[in-house]
N, C-alpha and C positions, 0 to 999 in steps of 0.2 A: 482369742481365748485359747490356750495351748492346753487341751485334756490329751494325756498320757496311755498310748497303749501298751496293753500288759506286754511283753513282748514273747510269751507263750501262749498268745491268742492265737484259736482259738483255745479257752481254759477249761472247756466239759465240753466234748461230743458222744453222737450216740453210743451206743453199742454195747454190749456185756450182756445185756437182758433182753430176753423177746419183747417188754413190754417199752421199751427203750432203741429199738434195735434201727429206725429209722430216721428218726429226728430228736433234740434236746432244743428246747429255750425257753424265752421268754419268764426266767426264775424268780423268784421270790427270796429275798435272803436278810438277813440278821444275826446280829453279834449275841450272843447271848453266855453269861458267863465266861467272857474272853474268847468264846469260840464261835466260826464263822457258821451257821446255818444256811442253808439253798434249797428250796422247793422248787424241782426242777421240773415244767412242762412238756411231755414226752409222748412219742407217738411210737407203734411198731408196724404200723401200714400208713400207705397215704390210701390205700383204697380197702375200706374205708379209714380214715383218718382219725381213729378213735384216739383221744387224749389223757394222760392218765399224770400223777402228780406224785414226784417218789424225793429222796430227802437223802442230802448230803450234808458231811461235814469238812471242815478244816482250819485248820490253826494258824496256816498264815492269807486265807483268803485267797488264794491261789489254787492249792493243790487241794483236792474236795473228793474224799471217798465214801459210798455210798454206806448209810448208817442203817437200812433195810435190803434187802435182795429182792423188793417186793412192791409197789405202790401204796404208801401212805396214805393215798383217798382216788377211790376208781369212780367213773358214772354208776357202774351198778349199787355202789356202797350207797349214792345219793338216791337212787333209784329212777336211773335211768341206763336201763345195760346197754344200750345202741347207741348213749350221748359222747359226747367229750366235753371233760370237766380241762378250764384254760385259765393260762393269763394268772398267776396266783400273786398276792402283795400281801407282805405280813406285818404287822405291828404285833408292841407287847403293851398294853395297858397295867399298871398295877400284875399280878403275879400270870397276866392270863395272853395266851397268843391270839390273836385274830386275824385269820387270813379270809379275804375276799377273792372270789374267782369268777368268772364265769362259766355257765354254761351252757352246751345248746342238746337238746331234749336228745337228736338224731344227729349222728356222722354223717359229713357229707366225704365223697370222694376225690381228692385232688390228683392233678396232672400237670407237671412243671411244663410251662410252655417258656420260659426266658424272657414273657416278654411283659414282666413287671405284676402278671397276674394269673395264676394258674387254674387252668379248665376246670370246671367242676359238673361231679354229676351226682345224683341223688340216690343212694343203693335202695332198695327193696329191701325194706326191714318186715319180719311175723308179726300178728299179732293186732294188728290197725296199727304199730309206729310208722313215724314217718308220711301221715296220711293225713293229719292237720298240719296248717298252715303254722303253727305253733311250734311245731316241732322241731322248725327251721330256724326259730327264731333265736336268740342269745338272751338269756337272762342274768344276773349277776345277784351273790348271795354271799352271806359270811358263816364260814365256821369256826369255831372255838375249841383248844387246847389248853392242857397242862404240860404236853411232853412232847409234843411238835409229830405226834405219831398217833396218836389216840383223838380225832376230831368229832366232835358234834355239832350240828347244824344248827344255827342263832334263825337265820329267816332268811329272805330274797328280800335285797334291797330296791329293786325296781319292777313298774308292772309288768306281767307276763306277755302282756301283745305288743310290746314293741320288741328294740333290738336298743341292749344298754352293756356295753361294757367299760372299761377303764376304769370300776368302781372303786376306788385307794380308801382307806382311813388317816385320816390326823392320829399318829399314833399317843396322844392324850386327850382327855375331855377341854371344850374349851367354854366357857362361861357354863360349865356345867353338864355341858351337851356333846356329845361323839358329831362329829365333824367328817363328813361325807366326800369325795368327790366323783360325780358319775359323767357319764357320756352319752347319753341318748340322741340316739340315730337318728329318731322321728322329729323332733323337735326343733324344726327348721320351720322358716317362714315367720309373716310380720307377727303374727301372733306371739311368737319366741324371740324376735328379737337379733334372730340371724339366719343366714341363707344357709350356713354350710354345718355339720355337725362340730357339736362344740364342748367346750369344759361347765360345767355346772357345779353348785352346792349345795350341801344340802344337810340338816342335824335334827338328832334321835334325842330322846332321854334314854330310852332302854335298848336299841340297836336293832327295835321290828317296828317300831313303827316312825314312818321319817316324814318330816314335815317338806311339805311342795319345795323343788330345787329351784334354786336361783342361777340365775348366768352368770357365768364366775369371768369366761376370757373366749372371744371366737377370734376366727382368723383375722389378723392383719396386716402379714408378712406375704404378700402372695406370691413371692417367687420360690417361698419354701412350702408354704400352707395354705394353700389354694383349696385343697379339696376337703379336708377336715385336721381339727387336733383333737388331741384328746391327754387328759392326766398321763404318767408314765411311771413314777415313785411317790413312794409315799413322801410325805411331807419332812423335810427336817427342819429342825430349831435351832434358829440363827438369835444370835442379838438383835439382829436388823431387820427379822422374819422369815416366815414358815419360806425356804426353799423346796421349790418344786419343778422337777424338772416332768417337761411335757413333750408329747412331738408331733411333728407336722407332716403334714403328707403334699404332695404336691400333684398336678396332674398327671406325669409321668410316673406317679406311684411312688416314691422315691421319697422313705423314712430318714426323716432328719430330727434333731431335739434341740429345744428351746428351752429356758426357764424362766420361771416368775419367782417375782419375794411378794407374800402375803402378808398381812396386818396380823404381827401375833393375838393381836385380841380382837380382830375382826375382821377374819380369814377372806369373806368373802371384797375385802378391797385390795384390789391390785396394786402394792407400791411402786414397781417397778418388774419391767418387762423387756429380754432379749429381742432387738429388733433384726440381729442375726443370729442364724443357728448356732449351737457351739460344739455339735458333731453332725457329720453327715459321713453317707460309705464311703470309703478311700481303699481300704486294704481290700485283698480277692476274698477274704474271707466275708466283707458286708457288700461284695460286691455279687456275688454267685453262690447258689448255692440248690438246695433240693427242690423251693419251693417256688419264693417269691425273693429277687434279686434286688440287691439295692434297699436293703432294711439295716437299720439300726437302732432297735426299740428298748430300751431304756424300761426296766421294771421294777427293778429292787435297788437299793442303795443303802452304803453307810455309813460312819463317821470313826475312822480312828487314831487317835494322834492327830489330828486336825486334816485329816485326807480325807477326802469324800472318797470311795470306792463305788464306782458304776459298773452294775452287773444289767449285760445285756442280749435281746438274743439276736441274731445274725443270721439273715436271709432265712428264718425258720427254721433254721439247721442246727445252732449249735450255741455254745453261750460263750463271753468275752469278756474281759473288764478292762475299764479304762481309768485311771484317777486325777483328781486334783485338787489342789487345795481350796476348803470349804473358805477361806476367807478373800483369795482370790477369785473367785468365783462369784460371792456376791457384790465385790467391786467394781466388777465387770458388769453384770447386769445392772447396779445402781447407775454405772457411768454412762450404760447404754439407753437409761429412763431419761438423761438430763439434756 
């Protein structure tokens, strides 16, 4: 499967802003009125590693200038001044934006060590933060907009005492109902139906209260996804089905992405599934970088002129795109089901 890098990769890295000034990724992006949108995931320390969510534009999906000098939605706006708000994925329903994010109550503080996973330590936060167990954890929730700058909080899509990220929406209702996909951490073992953390589903009538997730795909590729997958982009709308692209981890830590094609009217069936990745690091930019080496994470995606656009972030460091054509793409994955 031959996906395309941009060859001004990387296309956003840090810098300009103190609240930017150390890492960019993991974006969130959207065409909206012919124009490219990115909600970019940003740090300006790694100790601690506070996360913050600021908003670009541009016209040919490449070149992306910042449309605030300021973060679009901070932890403290949610009310958590110690937290980092991450990971964002946006859909447009009918006239309204919804981005899902996660977050975790308390920063924790990173230390690049090279070798696939970087030290961490817990700062000492005032006040009792950082002092439950809770604190630590990640939770995952949606906000809602009219103008990609102005958000209000809809609910937390998954319990408080676990650890649930990767939460995307089906950017349309489907038999009536908002269409979920989550990741929970805890949910391993025979009781769930698999050892290692995996993809789920799961649908709302009004987007706060969500009915029990179903197992949607765990790992079966174990030289790529050994250790867990999880969602990556939102869903797109194929003739042939919901494309999704996901990614895998393997033991060596080492982020690669996979796709599935869903059942347009009955999301939770798997039609077809890549039994090889169709990106993994190659260049020094996915290969090295601030945080965690050997990442290529896949979070926002779009369709124009019949290109899928992959907007990803690399090594936690910075963001990249890659493209390819959406119809060769699901021929690929159909040919790799048969």
């Amino acid at each position: 499967m031959k996906i395309t890098r941009h060859p001004e990769n990387p296309i956003v890295v840090p810098g300009g802003y103190e609240w930017r000034k150390v890492t960019v990724f993991n974006p969130a992006v959207i065409i909206d009125n012919d124009k490219f949108y990115m909600i970019e995931r940003t740090a300006g320390s790694l100790t601690p590693c506070k996360n913050f969510l600021g908003l670009l534009e541009s016209e040919d999906g490449v070149h992306f200038t910042h449309v605030k000098d300021e973060p679009i939605l901070t932890p403290d706006e949610l009310g958590f001044p110690y937290g980092s708000v991450q990971d964002p994925r946006i859909v447009k329903i009918d006239d309204t934006f919804y981005m899902n994010y996660a977050l975790r109550p308390c920063a924790m503080s990173y230390y690049p060590t090279n070798r696939g996973v970087p030290e961490r330590s817990i700062p000492k936060y005032p006040d009792g933060w950082g002092e439950e167990e809770g604190h630590w954890l990640t939770r995952s929730s949606i906000v809602k907009s009219k103008n990609l700058i102005d958000w209000e909080f809809v609910a937390d899509t998954t319990p408080l005492d676990i650890n649930d990220r990767d939460n995307i929406l089906f950017p349309e209702k489907i038999n009536g109902k908002f269409v979920l996909l989550r990741r929970p951490e805890e949910y391993i073992g025979e009781k769930y139906g698999t050892e290692k953390a995996a993809m789920w589903i799961t649908y709302s009538e009004d987007l706060i209260h969500w009915e029990e997730p179903k197992l949607l795909a765990k790992a079966e590729n174990m030289s790529w996804e050994s250790r867990k997958i999880g969602g990556s982009t939102p869903p797109v709308k194929t003739d042939r089905g919901w494309l999704v692209l996901y990614h895998g981890v393997d033991d060596e830590i080492v982020y690669r992405v996979g796709a599935l094609l869903l059942d347009l009217e009955n999301p939770e069936k798997v039609i077809a599934r890549t039994k090889d990745f169709i990106m993994e690091p190659e260049t020094y930019y996915e290969k090295f970088g601030y945080q965690i080496p050997n990442v290529v994470f896949p979070t926002g995606n779009v369709v124009k002129d019949g290109l899928l656009y992959i907007y990803y972030g690399v090594t936690d460091t910075a963001i990249a795109l890659a493209t390819v054509p959406v119809e060769e793409l699901v021929d690929y994955i159909l040919e790799q089901a048969e």
